[in-house]
C-alpha positions as CSV (number, residue, x, y, z in Angstrom):
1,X,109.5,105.8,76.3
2,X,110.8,109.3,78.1
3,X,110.9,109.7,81.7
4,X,112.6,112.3,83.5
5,X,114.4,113.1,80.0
6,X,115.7,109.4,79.8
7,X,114.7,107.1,77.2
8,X,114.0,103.8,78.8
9,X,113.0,101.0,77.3
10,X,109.6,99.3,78.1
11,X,111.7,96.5,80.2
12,X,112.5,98.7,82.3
13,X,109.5,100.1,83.4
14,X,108.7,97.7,86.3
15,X,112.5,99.5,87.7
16,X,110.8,102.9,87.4
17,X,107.3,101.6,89.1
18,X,109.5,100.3,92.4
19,X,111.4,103.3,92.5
20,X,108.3,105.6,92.3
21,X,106.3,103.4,94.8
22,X,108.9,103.4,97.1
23,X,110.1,106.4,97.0
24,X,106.0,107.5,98.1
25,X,105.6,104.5,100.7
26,X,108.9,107.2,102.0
27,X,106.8,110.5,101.4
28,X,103.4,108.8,103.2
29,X,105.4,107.4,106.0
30,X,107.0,111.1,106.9
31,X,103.9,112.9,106.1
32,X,101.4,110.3,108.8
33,X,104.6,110.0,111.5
34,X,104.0,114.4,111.1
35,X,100.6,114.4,111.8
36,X,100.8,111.7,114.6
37,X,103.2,113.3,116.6
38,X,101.6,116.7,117.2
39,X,98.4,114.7,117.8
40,X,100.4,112.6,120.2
41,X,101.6,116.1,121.7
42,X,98.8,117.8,122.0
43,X,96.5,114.9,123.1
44,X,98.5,112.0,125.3
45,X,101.1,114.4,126.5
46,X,104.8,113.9,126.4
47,X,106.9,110.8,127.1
48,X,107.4,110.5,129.8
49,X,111.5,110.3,130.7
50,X,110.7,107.7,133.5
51,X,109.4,105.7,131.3
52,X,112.3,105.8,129.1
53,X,114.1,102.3,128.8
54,X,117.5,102.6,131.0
55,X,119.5,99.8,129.5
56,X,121.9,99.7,126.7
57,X,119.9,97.4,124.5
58,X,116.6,99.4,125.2
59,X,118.0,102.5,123.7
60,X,119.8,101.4,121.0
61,X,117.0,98.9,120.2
62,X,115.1,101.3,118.2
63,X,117.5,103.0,116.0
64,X,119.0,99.3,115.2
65,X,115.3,98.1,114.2
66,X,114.8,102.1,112.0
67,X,118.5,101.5,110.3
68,X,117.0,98.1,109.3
69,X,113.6,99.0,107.9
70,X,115.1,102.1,106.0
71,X,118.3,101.9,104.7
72,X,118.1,99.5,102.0
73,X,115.0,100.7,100.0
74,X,117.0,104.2,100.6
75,X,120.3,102.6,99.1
76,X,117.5,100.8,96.2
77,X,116.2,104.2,95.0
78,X,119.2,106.5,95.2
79,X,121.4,103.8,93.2
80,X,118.7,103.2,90.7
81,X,117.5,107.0,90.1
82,X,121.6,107.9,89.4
83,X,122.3,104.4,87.6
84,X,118.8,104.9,84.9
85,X,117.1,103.0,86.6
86,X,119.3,100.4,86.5
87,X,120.7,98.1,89.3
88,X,124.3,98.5,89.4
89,X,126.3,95.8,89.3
90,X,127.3,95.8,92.7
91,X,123.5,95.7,94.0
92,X,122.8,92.8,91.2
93,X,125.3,90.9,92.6
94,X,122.7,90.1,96.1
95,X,119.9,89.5,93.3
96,X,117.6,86.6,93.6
97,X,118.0,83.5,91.2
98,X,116.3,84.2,88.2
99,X,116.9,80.0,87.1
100,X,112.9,79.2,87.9
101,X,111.3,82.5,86.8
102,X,112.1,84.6,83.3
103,X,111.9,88.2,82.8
104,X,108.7,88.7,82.6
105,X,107.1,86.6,85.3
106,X,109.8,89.1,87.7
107,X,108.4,92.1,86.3
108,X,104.3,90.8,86.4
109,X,106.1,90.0,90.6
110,X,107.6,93.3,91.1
111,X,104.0,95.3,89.4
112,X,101.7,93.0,91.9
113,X,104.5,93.3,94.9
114,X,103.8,97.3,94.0
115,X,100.3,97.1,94.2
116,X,100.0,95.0,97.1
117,X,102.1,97.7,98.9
118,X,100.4,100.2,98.2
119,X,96.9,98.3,99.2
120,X,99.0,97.5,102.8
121,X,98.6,101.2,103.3
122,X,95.0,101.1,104.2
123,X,95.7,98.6,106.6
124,X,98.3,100.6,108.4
125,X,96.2,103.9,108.1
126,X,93.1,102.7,110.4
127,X,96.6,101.0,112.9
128,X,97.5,104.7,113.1
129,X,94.2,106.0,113.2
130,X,93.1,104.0,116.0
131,X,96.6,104.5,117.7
132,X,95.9,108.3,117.3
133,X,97.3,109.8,120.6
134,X,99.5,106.7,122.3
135,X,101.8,107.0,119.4
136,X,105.7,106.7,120.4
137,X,109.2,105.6,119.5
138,X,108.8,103.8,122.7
139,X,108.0,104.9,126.2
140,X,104.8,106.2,127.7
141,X,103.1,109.4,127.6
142,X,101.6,111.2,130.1
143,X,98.3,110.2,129.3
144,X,98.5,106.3,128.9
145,X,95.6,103.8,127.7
146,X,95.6,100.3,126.4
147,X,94.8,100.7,122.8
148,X,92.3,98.1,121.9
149,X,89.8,98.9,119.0
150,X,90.4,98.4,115.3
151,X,93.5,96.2,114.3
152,X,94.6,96.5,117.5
153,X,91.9,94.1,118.4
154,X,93.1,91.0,116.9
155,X,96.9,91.8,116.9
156,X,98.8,93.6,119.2
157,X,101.2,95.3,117.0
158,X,99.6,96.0,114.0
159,X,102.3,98.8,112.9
160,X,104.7,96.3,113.6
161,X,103.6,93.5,111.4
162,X,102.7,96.0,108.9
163,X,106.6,97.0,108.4
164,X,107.5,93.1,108.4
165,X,105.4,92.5,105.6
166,X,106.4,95.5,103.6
167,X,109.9,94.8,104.1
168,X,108.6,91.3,102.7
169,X,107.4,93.0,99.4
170,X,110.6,94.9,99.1
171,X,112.5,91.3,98.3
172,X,110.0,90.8,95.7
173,X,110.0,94.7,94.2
174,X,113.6,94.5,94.4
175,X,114.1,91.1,93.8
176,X,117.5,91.0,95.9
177,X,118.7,89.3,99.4
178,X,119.3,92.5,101.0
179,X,115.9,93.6,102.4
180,X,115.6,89.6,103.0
181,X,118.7,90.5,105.7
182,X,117.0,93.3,106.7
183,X,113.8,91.6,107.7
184,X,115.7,89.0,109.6
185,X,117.0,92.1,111.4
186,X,113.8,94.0,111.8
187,X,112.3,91.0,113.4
188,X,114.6,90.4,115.8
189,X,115.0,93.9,116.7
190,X,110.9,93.9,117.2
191,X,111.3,90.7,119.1
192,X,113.3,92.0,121.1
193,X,111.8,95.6,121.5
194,X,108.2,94.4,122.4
195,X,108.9,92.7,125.7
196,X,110.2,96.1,126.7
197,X,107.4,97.9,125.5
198,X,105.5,95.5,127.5
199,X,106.9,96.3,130.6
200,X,106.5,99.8,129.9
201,X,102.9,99.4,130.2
202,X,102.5,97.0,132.4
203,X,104.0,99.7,134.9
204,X,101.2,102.1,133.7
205,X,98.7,103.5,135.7
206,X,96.2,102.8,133.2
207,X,97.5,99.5,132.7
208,X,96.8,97.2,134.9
209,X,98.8,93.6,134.6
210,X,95.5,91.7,134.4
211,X,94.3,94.1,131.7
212,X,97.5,93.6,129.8
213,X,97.9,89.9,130.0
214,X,94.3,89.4,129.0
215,X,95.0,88.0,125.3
216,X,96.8,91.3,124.8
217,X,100.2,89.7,125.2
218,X,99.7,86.9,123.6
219,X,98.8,88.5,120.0
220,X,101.8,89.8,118.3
């Protein structure tokens, strides 16, 4: 079968499905962070600088947490789109152990990891939605609330465990140990990042301590 002007065999289709899926979990992700940000803008006002974090770990936290998240399925599609779709041999060197699964139980994993990706979306477009205007690397914008409505009323970070659990379904798409790394990384950078965004808002004006440690806290 052609794609793209290759001939690829029907194996390795469930490649060219991860690849594609991934490379639009990319395009939806730029697109939504677009539309949030000049809603953020124009709406909650700008962050605020004195609400930026002042230590070394609270501004390198975020980039640490974004290299994480992005740079492997980054590395996945460039090396499989130039390599037809094919892992190289260097990448199938971090691969999974293929000793209690065959082929074709992999692919049928990879096809419902795909799906199940692209179903996580829904989830994290009503966290957005409901975010709407208090959207932010991390800080505080001028206009401040507690968002409580929507996912954010039975977890606290629901854009957070979103990313976790797609970085989750990358090991399965890809079937390797490096986004299994990467999540390890992720969530410590997160684990690390929330207590400052905690105190961030806890100094808010229109967050009060007591309205914050109500069960807000507690749910991650």
């Amino acid at each position: 079968m052609y794609i793209a002007g290759l001939n690829l065999p029907l194996s390795q289709w469930p490649e060219v499905l991860v690849v594609l899926s991934t490379a639009d979990y990319f395009r939806y992700i730029i697109t939504r962070v677009k539309q949030l940000a000049v809603i953020s803008e124009s709406r909650g006002g700008r962050i605020r600088p004195d609400s930026m974090p002042s230590t070394f770990l609270g501004r390198f936290i975020t980039p640490i947490q974004d290299i994480a998240i992005f740079i492997p399925p980054l590395v996945y599609v460039g090396a499989l789109t130039l390599n037809r779709f094919q892992q190289p041999e260097w990448m199938a060197r971090f691969a999974f152990s293929t000793e209690m699964i065959d082929a074709t139980q992999r692919n049928a994993l990879s096809v419902v990891a795909c799906a199940a990706s692209f179903a996580l979306r829904s989830f994290l477009d009503s966290a957005f939605k409901h975010l709407g205007d208090q959207w932010h690397a991390i800080g505080r914008r001028e206009k401040p609330r507690v968002v409580k409505t929507g996912p954010y009323a039975w977890v606290r970070h629901p854009v957070y465990s979103s990313v976790l659990l797609q970085e989750a379904l990358w090991c399965i798409m890809f079937w390797s140990h490096i986004p299994l790394v990467a999540l390890g990384i992720t969530a410590a950078a997160l684990a690390v990042k929330m207590p400052i965004e905690a105190c961030i808002f806890v100094l808010s004006t229109a967050c009060t301590l007591t309205d914050h440690c109500d069960g807000n806290c507690r749910r991650v």
